[in-house]
C-alpha positions as CSV (number, residue, x, y, z in Angstrom):
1,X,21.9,15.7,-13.2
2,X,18.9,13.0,-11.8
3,X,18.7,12.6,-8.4
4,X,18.5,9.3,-7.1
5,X,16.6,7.3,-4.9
6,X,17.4,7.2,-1.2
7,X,17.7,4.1,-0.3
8,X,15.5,2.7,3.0
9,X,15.9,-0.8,5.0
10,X,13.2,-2.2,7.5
11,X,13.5,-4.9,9.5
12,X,9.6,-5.9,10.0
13,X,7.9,-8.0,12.3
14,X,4.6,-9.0,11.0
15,X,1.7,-11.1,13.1
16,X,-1.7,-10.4,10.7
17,X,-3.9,-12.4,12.9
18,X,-7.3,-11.5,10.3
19,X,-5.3,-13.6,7.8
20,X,-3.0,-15.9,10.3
21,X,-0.2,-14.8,8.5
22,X,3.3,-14.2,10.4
23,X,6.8,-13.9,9.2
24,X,10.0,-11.2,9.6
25,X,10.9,-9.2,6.0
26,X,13.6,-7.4,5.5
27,X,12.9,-4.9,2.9
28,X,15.2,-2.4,1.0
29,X,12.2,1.0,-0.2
30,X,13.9,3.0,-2.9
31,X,12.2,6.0,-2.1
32,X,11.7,8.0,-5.6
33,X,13.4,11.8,-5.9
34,X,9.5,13.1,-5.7
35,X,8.2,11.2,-3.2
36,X,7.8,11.7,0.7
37,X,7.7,10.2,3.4
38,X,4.4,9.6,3.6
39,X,3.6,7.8,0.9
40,X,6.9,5.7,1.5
41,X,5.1,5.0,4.9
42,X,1.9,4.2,2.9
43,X,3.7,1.8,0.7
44,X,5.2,0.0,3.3
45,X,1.4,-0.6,5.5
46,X,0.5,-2.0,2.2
47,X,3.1,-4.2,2.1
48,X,2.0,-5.4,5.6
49,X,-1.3,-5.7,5.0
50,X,-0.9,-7.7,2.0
51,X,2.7,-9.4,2.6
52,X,3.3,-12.6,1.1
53,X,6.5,-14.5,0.1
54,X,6.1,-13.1,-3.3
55,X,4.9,-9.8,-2.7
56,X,7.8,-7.1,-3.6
57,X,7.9,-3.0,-4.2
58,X,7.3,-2.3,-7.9
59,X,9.1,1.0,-9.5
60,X,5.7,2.8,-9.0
61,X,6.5,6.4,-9.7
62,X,9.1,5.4,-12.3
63,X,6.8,3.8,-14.4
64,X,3.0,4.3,-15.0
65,X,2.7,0.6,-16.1
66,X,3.9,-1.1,-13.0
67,X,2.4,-1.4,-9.5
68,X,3.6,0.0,-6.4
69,X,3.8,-3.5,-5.0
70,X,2.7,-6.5,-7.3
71,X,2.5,-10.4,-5.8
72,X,3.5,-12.3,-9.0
73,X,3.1,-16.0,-9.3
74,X,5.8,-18.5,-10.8
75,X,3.9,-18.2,-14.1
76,X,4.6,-14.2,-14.3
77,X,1.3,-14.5,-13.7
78,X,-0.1,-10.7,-11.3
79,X,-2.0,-12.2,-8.3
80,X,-2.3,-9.0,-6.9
81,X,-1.4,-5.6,-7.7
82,X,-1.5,-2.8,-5.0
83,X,-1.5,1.4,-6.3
84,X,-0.7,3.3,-3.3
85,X,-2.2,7.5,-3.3
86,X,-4.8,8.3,-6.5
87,X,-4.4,6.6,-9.4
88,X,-6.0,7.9,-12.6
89,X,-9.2,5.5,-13.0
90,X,-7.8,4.5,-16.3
91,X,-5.1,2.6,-14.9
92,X,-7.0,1.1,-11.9
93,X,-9.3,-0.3,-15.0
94,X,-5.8,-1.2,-17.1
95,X,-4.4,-2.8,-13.5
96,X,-8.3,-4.7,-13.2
97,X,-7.6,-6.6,-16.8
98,X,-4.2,-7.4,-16.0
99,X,-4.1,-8.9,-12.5
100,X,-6.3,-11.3,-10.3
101,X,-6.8,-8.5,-7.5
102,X,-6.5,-5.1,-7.5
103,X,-5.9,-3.1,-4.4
104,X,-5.9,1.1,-3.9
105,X,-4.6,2.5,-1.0
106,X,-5.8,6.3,-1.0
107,X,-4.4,8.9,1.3
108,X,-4.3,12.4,1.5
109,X,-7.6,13.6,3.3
110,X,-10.0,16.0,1.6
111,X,-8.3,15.3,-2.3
112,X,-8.8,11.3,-1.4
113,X,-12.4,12.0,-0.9
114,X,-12.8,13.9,-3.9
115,X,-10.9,11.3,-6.1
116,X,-13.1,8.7,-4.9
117,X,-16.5,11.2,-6.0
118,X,-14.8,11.3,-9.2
119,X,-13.6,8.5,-9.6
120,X,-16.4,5.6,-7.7
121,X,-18.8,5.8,-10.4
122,X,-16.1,4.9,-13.1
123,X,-14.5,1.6,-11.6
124,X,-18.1,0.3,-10.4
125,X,-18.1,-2.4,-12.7
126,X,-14.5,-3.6,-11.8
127,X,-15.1,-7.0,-9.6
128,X,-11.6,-7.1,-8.1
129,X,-11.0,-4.0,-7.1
130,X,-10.5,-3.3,-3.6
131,X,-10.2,0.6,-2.4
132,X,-8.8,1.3,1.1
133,X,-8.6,4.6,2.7
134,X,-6.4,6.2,4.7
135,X,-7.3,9.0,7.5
136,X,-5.1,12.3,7.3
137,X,-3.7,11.7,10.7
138,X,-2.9,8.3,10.3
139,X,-1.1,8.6,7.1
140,X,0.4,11.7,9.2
141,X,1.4,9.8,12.0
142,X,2.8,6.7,9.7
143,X,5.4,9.3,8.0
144,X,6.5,10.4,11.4
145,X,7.9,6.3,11.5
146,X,9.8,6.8,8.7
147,X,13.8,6.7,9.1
148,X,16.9,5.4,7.0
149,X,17.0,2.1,9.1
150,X,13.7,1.4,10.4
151,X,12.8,-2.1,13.1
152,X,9.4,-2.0,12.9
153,X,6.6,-4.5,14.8
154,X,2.9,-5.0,12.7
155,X,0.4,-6.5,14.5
156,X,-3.2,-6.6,12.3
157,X,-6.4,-7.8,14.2
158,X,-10.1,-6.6,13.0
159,X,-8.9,-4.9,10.5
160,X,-6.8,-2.6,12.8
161,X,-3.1,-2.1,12.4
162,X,-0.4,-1.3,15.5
163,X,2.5,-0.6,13.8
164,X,6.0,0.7,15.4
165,X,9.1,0.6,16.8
166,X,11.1,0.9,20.1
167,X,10.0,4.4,20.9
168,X,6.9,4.8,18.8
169,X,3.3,3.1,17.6
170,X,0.4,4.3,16.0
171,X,-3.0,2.7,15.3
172,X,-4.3,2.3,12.1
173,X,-7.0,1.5,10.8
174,X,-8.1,1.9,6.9
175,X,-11.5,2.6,5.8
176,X,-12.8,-0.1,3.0
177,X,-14.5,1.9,0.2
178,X,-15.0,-0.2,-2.3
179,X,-14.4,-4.0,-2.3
180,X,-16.1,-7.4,-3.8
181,X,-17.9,-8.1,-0.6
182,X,-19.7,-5.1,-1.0
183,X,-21.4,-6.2,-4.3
C-alpha cells in the first residue's frame, strides 16, 4: 500500500520589504511520503521569498518534470520556477528553456557545496538561473518550525529573513551563488 502525503496548513504573514511586497497566505504543503521536514521548511522560505498571487507548490518529488513551486502566468506561461535541495543540472538546464526565471534553493551543508563544484561549471551559460544557498543550521533551525498547523510571521529586509511564530524565530539569511547580476 502507498503512503500518502501528510497534509500541512500555514497561516503566513509576509512583509518582504527588499521587494515591497506584503500580503497573508494561507497555504495547504502536501508533504511527500519521502520527504522531511526540512526540506518542507525549505519549500515554504521559498515560497516567502518569492510569493506572489500566482505562486503555488508544484508536485516536486512526485514528478521530475514539475517545479517545487512554479509562478505561472494567465497564458500557462512559467514566469518563475523554483527547485528546492540538488537538482540534477540536466533539469536546472531543462527548467532554464522552459521558464522566464529559474531559482535553486540548495541545502544540506557539505553535499550542497559539493553539488555546486559539480555542478557550477555546467549551468554557467544559463542567464536566468539564480542559485541560493542555505547554511546547515539554518535549514536546521527552519525544520524545527515545522508543525501540522503552523502561524507563521516573514519579515525579509537585506536579504535577511525573520521567520516564526508565537514561541519561536530564526534568522535567515541565504547565500547567493550564482545569479544574473553576477554576470
Amino acid at each position: 500500500m502507498a503512503l500518502k502525503s501528510t497534509i500541512f496548513k500555514v497561516e503566513l504573514q509576509l512583509a518582504d520589504l527588499d521587494r515591497s511586497h506584503f500580503g497573508e497566505y494561507t497555504l495547504t504543503i502536501a508533504r511527500h511520503p519521502s520527504e522531511n521536514d526540512q526540506r518542507m521548511m525549505v519549500r515554504l522560505l521559498a515560497f516567502a521569498l518569492f510569493a506572489s498571487e500566482s505562486l503555488a507548490f508544484g508536485r516536486g518529488l512526485s514528478s521530475e518534470d514539475e517545479a517545487d513551486l512554479a509562478d505561472v502566468d494567465l497564458t500557462g506561461a512559467i514566469e518563475r520556477w523554483i527547485d528546492v535541495g540538488l537538482p540534477d543540472e540536466r533539469n536546472i538546464r531543462r527548467a532554464c528553456g522552459r521558464a522566464k526565471e529559474v531559482v535553486v534553493l540548495a541545502y544540506g551543508g557539505r553535499a550542497a557545496e559539493i553539488w555546486w563544484q559539480q555542478t557550477a561549471g555546467k549551468v554557467a551559460g544559463q542567464k536566468n538561473l539564480t542559485v541560493l544557498a542555505l547554511p546547515p543550521a539554518e535549514s536546521q533551525a527552519l525544520a524545527a518550525l515545522a508543525a501540522r498547523n503552523m502561524r507563521l510571521q516573514c519579515t525579509i529586509q537585506d536579504g535577511v529573513v525573520w521567520l516564526g511564530g508565537d514561541d519561536q524565530h530564526v534568522e535567515l539569511v541565504p547565500q547567493v551563488l550564482f545569479s544574473p547580476e553576477e554576470r
